[in-house]
Biotite code that builds the C-alpha atoms (Angstrom):
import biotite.structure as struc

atoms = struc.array([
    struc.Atom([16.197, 2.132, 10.727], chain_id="A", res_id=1, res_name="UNK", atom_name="CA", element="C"),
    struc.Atom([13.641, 1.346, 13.682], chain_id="A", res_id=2, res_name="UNK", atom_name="CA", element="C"),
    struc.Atom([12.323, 4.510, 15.296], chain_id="A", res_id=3, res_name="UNK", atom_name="CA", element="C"),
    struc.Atom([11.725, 3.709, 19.039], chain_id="A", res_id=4, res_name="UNK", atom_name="CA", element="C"),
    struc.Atom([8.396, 4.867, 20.892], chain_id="A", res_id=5, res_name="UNK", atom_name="CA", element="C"),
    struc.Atom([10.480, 6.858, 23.117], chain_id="A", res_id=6, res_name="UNK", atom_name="CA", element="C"),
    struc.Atom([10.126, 9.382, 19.966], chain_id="A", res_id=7, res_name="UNK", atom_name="CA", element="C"),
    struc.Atom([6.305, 10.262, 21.161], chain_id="A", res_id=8, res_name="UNK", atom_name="CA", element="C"),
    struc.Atom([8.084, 12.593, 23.516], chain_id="A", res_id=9, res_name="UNK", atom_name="CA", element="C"),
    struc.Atom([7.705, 15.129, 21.207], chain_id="A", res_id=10, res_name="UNK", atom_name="CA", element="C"),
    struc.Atom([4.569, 15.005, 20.593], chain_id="A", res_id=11, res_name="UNK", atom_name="CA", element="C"),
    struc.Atom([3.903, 16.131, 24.511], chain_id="A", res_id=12, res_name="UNK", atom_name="CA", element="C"),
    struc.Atom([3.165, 19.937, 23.662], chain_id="A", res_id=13, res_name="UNK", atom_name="CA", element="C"),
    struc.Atom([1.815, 19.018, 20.399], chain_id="A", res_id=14, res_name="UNK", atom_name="CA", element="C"),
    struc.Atom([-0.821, 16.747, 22.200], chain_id="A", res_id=15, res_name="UNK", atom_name="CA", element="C"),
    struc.Atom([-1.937, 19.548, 25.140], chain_id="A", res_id=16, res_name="UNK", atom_name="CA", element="C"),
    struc.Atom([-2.767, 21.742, 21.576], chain_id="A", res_id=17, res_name="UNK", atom_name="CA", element="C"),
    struc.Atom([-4.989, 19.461, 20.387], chain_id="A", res_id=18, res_name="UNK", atom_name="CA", element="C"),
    struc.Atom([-8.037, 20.210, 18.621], chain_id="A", res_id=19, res_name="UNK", atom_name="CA", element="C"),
    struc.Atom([-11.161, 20.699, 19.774], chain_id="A", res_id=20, res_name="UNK", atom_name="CA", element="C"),
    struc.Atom([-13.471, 19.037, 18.699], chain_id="A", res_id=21, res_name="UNK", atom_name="CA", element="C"),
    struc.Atom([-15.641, 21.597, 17.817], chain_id="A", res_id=22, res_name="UNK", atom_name="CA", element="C"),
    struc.Atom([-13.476, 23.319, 15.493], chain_id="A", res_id=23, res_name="UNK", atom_name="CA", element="C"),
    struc.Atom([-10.106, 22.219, 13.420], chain_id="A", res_id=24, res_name="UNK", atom_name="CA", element="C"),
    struc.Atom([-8.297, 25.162, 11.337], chain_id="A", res_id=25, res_name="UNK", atom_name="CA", element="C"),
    struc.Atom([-6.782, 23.753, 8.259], chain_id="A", res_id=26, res_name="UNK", atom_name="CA", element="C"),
    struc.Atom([-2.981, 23.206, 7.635], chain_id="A", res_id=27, res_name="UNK", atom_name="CA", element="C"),
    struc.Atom([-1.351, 25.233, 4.485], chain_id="A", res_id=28, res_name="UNK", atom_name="CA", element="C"),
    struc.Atom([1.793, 23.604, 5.618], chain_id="A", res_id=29, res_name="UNK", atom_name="CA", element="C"),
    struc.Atom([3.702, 22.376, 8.892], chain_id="A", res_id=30, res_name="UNK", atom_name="CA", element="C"),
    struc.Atom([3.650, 23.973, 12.047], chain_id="A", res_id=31, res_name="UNK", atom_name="CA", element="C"),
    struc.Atom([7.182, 24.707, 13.080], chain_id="A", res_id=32, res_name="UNK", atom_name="CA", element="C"),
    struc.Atom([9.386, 26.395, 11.594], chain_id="A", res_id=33, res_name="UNK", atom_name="CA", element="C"),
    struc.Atom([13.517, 25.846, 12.026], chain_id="A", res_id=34, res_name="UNK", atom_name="CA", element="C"),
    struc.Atom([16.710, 26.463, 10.360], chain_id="A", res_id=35, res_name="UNK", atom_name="CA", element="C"),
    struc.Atom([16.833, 24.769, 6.615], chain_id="A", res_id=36, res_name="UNK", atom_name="CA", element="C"),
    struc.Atom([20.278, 23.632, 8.395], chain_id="A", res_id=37, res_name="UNK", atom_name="CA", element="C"),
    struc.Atom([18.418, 20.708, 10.582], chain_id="A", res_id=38, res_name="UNK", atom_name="CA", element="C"),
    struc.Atom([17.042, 18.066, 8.038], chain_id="A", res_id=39, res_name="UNK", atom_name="CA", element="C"),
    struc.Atom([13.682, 16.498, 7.800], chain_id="A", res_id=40, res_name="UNK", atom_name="CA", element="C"),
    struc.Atom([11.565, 14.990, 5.265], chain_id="A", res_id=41, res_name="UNK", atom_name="CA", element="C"),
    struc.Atom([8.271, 16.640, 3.699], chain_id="A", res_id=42, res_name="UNK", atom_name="CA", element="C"),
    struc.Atom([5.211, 14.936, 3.236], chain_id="A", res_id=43, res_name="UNK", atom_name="CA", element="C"),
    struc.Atom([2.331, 14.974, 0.973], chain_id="A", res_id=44, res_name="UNK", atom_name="CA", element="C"),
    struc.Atom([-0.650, 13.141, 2.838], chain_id="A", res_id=45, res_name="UNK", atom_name="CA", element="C"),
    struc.Atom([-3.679, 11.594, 1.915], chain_id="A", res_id=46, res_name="UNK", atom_name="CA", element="C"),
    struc.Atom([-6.839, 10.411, 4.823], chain_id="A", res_id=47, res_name="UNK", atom_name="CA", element="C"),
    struc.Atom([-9.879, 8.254, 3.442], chain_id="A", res_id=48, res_name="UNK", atom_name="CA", element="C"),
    struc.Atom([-12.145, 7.861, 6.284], chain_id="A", res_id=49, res_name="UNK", atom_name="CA", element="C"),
    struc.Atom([-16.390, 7.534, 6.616], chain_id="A", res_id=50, res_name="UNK", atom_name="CA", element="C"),
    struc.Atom([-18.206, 10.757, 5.867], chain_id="A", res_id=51, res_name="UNK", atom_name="CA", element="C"),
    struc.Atom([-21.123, 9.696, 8.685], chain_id="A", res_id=52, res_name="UNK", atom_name="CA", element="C"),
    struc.Atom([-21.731, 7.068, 10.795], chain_id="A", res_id=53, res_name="UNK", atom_name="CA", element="C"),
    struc.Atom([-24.375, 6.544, 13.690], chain_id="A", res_id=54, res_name="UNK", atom_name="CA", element="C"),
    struc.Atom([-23.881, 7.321, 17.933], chain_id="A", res_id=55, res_name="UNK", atom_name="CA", element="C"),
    struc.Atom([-21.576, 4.063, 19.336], chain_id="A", res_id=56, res_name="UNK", atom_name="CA", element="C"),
    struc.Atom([-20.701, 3.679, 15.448], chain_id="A", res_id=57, res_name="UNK", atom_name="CA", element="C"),
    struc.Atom([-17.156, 2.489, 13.650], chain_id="A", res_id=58, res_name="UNK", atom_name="CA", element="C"),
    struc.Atom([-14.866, 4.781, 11.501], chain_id="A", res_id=59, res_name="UNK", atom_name="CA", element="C"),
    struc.Atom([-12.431, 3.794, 9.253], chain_id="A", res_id=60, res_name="UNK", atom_name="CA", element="C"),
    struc.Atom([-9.565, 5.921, 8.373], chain_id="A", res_id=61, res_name="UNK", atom_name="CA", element="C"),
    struc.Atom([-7.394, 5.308, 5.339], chain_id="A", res_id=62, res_name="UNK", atom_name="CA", element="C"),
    struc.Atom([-3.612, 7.426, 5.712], chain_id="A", res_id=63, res_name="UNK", atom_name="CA", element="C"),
    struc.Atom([-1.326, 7.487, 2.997], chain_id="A", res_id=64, res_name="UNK", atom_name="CA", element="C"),
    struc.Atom([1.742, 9.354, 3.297], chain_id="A", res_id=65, res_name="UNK", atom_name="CA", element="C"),
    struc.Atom([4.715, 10.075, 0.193], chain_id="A", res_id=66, res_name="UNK", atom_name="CA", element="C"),
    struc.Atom([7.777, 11.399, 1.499], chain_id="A", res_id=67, res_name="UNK", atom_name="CA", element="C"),
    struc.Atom([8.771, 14.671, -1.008], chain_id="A", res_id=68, res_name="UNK", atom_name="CA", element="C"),
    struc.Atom([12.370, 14.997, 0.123], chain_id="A", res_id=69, res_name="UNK", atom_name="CA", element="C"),
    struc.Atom([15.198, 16.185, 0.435], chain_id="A", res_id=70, res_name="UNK", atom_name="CA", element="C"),
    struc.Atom([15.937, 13.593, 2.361], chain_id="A", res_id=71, res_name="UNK", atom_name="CA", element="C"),
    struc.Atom([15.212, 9.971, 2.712], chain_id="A", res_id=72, res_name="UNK", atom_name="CA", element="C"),
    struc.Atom([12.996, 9.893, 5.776], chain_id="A", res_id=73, res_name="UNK", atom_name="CA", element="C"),
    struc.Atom([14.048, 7.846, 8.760], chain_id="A", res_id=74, res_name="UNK", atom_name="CA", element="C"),
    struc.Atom([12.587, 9.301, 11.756], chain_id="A", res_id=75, res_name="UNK", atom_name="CA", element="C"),
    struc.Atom([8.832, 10.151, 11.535], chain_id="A", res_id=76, res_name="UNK", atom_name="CA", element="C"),
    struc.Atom([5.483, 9.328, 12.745], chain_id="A", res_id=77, res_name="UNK", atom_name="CA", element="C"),
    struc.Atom([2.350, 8.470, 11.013], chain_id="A", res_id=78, res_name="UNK", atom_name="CA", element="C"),
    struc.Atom([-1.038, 8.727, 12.928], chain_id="A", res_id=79, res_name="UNK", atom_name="CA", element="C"),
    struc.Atom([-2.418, 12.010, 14.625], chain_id="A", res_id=80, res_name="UNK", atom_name="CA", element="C"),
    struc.Atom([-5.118, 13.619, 17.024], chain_id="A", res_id=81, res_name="UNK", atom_name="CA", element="C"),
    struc.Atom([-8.571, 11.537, 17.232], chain_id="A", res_id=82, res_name="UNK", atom_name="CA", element="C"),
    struc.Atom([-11.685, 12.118, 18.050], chain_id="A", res_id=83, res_name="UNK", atom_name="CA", element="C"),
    struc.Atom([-12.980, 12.642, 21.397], chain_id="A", res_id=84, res_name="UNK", atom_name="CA", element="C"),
    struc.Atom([-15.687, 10.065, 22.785], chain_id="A", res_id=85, res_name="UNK", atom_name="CA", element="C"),
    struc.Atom([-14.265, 7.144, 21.286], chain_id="A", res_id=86, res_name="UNK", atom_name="CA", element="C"),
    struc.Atom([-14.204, 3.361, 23.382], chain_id="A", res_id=87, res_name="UNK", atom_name="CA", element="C"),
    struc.Atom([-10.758, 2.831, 24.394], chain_id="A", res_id=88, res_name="UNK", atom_name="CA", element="C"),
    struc.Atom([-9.510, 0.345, 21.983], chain_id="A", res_id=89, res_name="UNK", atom_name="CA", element="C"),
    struc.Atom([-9.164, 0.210, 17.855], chain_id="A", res_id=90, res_name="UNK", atom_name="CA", element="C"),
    struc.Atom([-7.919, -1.842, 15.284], chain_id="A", res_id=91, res_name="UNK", atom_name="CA", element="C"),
    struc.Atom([-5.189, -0.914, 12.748], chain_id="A", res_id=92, res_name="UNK", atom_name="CA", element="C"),
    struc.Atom([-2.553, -2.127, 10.406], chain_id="A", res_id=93, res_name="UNK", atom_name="CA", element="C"),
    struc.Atom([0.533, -0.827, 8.435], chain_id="A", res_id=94, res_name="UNK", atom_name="CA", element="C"),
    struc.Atom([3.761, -1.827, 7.210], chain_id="A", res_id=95, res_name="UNK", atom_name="CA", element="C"),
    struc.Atom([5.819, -5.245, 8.779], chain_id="A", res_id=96, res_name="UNK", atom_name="CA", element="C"),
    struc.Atom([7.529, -4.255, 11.527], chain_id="A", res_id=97, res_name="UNK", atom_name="CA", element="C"),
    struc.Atom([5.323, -0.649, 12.144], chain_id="A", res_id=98, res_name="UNK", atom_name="CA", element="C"),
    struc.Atom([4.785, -0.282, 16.045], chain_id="A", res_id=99, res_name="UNK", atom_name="CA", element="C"),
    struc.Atom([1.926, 2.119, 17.221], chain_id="A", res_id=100, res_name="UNK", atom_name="CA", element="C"),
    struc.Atom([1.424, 4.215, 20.825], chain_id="A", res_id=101, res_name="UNK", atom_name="CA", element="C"),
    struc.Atom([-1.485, 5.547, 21.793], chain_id="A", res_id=102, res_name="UNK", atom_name="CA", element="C"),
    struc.Atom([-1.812, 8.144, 24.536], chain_id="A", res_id=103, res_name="UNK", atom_name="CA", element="C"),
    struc.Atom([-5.080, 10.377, 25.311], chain_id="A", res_id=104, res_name="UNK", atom_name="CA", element="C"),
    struc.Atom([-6.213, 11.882, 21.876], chain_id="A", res_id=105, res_name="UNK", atom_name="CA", element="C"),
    struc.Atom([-2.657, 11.266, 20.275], chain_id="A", res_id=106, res_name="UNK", atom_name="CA", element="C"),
    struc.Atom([-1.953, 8.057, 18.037], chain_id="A", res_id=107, res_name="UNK", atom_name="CA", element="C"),
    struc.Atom([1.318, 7.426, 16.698], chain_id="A", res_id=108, res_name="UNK", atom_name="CA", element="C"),
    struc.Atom([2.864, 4.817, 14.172], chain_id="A", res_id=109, res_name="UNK", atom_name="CA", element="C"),
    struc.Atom([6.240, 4.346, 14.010], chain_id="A", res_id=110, res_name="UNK", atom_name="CA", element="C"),
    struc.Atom([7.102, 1.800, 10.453], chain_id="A", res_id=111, res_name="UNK", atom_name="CA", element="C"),
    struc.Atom([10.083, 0.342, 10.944], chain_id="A", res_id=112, res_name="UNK", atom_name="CA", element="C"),
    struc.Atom([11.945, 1.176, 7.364], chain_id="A", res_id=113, res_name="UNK", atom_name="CA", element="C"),
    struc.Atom([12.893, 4.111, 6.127], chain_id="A", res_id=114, res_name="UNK", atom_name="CA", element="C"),
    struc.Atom([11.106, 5.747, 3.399], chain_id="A", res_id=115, res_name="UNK", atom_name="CA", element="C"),
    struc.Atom([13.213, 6.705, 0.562], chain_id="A", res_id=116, res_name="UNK", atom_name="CA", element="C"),
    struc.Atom([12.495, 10.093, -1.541], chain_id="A", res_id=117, res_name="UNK", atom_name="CA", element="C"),
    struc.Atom([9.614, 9.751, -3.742], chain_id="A", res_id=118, res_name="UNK", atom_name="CA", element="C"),
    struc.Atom([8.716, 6.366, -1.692], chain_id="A", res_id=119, res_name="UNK", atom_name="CA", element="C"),
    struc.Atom([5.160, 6.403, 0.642], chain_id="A", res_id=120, res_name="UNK", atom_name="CA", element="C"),
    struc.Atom([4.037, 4.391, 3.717], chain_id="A", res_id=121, res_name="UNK", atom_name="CA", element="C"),
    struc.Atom([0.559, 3.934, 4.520], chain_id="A", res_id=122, res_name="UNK", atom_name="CA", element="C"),
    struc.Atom([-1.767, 3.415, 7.913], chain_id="A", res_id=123, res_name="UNK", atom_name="CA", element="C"),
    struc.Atom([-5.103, 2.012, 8.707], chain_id="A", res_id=124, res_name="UNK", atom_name="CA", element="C"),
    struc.Atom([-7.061, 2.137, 11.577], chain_id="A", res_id=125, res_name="UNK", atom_name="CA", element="C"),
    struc.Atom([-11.000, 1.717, 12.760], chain_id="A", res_id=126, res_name="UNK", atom_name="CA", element="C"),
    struc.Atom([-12.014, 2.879, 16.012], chain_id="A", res_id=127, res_name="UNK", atom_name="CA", element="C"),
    struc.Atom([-15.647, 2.959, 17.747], chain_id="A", res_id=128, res_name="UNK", atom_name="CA", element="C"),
    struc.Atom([-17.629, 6.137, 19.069], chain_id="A", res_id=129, res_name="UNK", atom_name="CA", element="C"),
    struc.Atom([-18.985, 5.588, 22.440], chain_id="A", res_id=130, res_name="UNK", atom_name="CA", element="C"),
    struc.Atom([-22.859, 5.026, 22.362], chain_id="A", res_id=131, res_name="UNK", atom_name="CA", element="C"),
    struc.Atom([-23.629, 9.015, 23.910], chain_id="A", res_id=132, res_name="UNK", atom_name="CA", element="C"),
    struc.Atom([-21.615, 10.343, 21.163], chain_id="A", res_id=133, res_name="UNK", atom_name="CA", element="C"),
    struc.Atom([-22.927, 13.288, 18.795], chain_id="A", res_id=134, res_name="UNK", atom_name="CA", element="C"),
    struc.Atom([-22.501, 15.712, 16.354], chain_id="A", res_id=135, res_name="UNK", atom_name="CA", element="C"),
    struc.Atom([-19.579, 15.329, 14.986], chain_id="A", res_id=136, res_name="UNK", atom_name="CA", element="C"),
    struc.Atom([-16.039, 13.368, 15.222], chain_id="A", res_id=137, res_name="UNK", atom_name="CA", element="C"),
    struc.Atom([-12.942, 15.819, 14.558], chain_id="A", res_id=138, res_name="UNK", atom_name="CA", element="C"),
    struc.Atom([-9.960, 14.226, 13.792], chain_id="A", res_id=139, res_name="UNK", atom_name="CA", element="C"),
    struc.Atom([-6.538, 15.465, 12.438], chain_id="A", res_id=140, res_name="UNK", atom_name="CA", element="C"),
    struc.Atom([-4.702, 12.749, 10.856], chain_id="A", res_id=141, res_name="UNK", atom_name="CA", element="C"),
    struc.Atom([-1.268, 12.203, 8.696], chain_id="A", res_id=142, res_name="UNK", atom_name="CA", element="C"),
    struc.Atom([2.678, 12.757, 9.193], chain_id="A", res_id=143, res_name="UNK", atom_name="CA", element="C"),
    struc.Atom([5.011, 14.055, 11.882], chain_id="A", res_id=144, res_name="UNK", atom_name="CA", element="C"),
    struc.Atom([8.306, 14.150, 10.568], chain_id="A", res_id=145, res_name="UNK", atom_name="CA", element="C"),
    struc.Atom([11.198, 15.148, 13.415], chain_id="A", res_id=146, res_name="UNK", atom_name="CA", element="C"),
    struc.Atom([13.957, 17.629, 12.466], chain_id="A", res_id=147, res_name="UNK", atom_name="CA", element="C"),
    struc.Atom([17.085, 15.270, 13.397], chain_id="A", res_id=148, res_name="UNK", atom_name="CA", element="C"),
    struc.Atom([20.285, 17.373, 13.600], chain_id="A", res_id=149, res_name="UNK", atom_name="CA", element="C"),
    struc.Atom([23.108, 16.504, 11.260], chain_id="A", res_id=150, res_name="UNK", atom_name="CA", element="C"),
    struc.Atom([25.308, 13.715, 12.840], chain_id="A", res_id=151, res_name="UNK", atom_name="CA", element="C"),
    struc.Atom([22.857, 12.648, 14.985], chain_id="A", res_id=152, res_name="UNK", atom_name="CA", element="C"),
    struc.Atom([21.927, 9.584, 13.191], chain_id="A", res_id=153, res_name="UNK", atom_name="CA", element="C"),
    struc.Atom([23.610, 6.940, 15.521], chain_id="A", res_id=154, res_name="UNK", atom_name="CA", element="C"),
    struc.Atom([22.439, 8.822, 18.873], chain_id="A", res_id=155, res_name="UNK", atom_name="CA", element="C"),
    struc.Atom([20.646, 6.475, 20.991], chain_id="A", res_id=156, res_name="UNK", atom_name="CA", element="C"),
    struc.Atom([16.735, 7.013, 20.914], chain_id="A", res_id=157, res_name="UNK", atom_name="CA", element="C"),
    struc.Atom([15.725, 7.245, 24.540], chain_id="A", res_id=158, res_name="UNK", atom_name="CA", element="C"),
    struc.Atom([18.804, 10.118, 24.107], chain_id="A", res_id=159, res_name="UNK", atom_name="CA", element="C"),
    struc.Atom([16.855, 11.645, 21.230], chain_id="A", res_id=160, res_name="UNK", atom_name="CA", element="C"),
    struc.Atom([13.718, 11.647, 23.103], chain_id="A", res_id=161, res_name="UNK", atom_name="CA", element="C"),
    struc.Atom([15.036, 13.901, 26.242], chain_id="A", res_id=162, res_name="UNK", atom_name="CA", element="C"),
    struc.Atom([16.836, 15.805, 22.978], chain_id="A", res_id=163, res_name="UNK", atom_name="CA", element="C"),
    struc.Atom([13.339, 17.076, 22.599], chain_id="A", res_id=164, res_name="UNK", atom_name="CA", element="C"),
    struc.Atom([13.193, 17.111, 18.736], chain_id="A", res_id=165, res_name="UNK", atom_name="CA", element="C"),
    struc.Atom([10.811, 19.529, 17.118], chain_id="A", res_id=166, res_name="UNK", atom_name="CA", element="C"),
    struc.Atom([8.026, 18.067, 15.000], chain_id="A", res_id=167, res_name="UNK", atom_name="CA", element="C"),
    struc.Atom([6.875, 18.843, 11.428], chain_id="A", res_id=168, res_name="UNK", atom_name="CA", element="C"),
    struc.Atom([2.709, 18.192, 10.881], chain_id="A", res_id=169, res_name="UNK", atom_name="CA", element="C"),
    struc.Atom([1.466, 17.441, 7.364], chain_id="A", res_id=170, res_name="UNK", atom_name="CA", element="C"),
    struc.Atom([-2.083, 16.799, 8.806], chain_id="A", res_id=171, res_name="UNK", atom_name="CA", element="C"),
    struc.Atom([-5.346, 16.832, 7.268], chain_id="A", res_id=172, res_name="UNK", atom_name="CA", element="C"),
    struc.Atom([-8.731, 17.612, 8.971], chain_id="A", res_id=173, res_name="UNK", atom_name="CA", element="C"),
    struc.Atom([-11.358, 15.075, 8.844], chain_id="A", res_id=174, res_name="UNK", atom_name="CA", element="C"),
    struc.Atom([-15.164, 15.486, 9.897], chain_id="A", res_id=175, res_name="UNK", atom_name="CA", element="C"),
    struc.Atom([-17.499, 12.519, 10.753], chain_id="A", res_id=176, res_name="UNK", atom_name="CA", element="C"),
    struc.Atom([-21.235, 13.369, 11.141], chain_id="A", res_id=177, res_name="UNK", atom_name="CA", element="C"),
    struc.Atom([-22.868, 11.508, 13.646], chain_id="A", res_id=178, res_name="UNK", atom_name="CA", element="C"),
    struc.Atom([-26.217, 11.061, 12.374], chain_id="A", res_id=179, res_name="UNK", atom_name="CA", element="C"),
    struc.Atom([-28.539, 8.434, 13.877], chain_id="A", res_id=180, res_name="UNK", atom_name="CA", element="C"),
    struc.Atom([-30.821, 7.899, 15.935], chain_id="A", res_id=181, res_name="UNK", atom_name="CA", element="C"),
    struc.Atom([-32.505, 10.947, 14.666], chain_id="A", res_id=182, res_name="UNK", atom_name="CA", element="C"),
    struc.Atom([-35.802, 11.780, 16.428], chain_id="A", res_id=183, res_name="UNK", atom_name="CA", element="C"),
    struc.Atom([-39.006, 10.863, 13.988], chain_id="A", res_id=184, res_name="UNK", atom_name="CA", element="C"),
    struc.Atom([-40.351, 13.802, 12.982], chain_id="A", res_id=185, res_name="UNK", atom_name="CA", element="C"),
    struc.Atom([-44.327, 14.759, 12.141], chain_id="A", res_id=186, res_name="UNK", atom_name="CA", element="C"),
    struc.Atom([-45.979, 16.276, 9.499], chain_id="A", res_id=187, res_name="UNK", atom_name="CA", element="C"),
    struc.Atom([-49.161, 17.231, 8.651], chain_id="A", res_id=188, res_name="UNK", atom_name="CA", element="C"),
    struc.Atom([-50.097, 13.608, 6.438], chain_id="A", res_id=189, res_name="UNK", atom_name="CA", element="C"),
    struc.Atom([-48.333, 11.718, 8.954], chain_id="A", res_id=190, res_name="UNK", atom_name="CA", element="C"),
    struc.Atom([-44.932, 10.351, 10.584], chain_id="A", res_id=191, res_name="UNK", atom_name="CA", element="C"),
    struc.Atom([-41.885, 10.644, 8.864], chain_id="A", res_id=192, res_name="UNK", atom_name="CA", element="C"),
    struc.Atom([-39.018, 8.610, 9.759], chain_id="A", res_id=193, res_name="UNK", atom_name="CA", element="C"),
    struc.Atom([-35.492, 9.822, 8.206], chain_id="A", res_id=194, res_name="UNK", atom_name="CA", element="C"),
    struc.Atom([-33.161, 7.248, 6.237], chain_id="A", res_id=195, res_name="UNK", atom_name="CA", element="C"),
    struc.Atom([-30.458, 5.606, 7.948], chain_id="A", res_id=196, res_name="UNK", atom_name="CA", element="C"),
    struc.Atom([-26.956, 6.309, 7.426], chain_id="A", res_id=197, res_name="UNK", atom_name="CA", element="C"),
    struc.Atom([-25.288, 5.016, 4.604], chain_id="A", res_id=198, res_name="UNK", atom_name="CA", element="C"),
    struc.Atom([-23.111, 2.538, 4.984], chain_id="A", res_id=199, res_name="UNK", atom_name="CA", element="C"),
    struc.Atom([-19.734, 2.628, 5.919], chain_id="A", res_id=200, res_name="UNK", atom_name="CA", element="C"),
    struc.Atom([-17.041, 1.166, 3.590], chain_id="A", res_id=201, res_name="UNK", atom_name="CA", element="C"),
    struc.Atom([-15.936, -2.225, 3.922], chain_id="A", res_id=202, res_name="UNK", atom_name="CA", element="C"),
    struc.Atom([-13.375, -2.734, 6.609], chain_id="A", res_id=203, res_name="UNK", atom_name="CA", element="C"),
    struc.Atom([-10.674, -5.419, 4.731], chain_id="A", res_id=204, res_name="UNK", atom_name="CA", element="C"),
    struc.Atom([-7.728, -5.286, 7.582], chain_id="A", res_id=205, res_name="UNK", atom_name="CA", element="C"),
    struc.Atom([-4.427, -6.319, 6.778], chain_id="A", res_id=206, res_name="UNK", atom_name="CA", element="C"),
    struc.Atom([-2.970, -9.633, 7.987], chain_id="A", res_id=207, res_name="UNK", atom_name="CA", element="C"),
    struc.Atom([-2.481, -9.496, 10.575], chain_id="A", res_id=208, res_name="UNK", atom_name="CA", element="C"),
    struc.Atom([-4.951, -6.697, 12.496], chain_id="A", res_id=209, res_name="UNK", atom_name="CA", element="C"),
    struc.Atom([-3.224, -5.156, 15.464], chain_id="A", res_id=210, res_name="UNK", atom_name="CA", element="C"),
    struc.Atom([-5.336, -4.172, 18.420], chain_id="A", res_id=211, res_name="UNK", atom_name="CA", element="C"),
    struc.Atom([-4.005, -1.266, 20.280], chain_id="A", res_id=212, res_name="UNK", atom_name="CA", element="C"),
    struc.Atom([-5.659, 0.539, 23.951], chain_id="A", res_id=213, res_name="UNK", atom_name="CA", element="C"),
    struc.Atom([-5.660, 4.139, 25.296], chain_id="A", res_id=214, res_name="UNK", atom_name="CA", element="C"),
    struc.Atom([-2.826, 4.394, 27.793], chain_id="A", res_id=215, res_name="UNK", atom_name="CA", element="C"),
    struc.Atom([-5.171, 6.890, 29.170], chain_id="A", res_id=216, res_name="UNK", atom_name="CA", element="C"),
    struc.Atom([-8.436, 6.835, 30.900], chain_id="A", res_id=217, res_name="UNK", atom_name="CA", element="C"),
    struc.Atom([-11.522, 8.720, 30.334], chain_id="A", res_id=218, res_name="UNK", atom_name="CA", element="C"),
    struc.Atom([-10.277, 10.060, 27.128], chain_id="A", res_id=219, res_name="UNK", atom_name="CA", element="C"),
])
């Protein structure tokens, strides 16, 4: 079953709660809690992503999601809350079919298939840093899953959207370092300039690479 984009509706309180990015508190489990009557699917959820990069550099973020149960999941999200200070278009791919939103710090995959219990879907995306960035780039990445009530399965989804469905995280925090340029730094037999970063992983997009822009400006 497709899930439409009007489903990033709610993700609208989720998204004024964003993280700093100073600071993210883990996640022992997902945020809202609701009557075991209202079904929704649990997630366990991987990230892969660069460890450090440089100021105006790319990261690379791996998600892997694998839907625990009960229930075959049909209406979820894959994605999150990125960074702040990054240029206003990335690169990603997923599953045929997937369709992707993204709106101030809030990116949001929608695959097009169900995933069955036991069964995992998968996202990749690589975004840019703008060239004043530092620090460090805070991201909280993985699955919303939205509690559909029972015998709502045939509603229309602009319908769902004003329903205002509560949302499930199974997020994990991530924590890019930004380290270079680095100021060269003296000692007392000379100039010592650090090491660059290492790196980053090989980008290998799938076929084809979707391209998607900040609805947003100045995010």
């Amino acid at each position: 079953m497709f899930l439409g984009l009007g489903l990033i509706a709610p993700l609208a309180p989720l998204a004024a709660a964003a993280p700093a990015a100073a600071a993210v508190a883990p996640l022992a489990g997902p945020v809202v809690a609701t009557a075991e009557k209202d079904p929704f699917s649990k997630f366990s959820v991987s990230v892969s992503y660069n460890k450090a990069t440089k100021r105006g550099g790319k990261i690379t973020y791996y998600i892997k999601a694998k839907n625990l149960g009960p229930y075959d999941a049909d209406y979820f999200g894959i994605g999150g809350f990125l960074p702040k200070g990054v240029v206003p278009t990335l690169k990603w791919g997923g599953p045929k079919g997937t369709k992707c939103i993204w709106q101030g710090q809030v990116f949001l995959c929608m695959p097009r298939y169900q995933v069955p219990v036991g069964g995992s879907t998968w996202l990749n995306f690589q975004l840019t840093l703008k060239k004043d960035s530092k620090g460090s780039a805070n991201a909280k990445l993985g699955v919303v899953a939205y509690d559909l009530p029972t015998g709502a399965e045939d509603i229309d989804q602009e319908e769902l959207a004003r329903m205002g469905l509560k949302g499930h995280l199974y997020m994990k925090n991530t924590r890019t370092k930004i380290v270079w340029p680095q100021k060269k730094r003296r000692t007392g037999t000379g100039t010592y300039t650090p090491p660059p970063p290492p790196p980053p992983p090989k980008w290998n997009p799938p076929s084809p690479t979707r391209v998607e822009r900040n609805e947003k400006k100045d995010t």
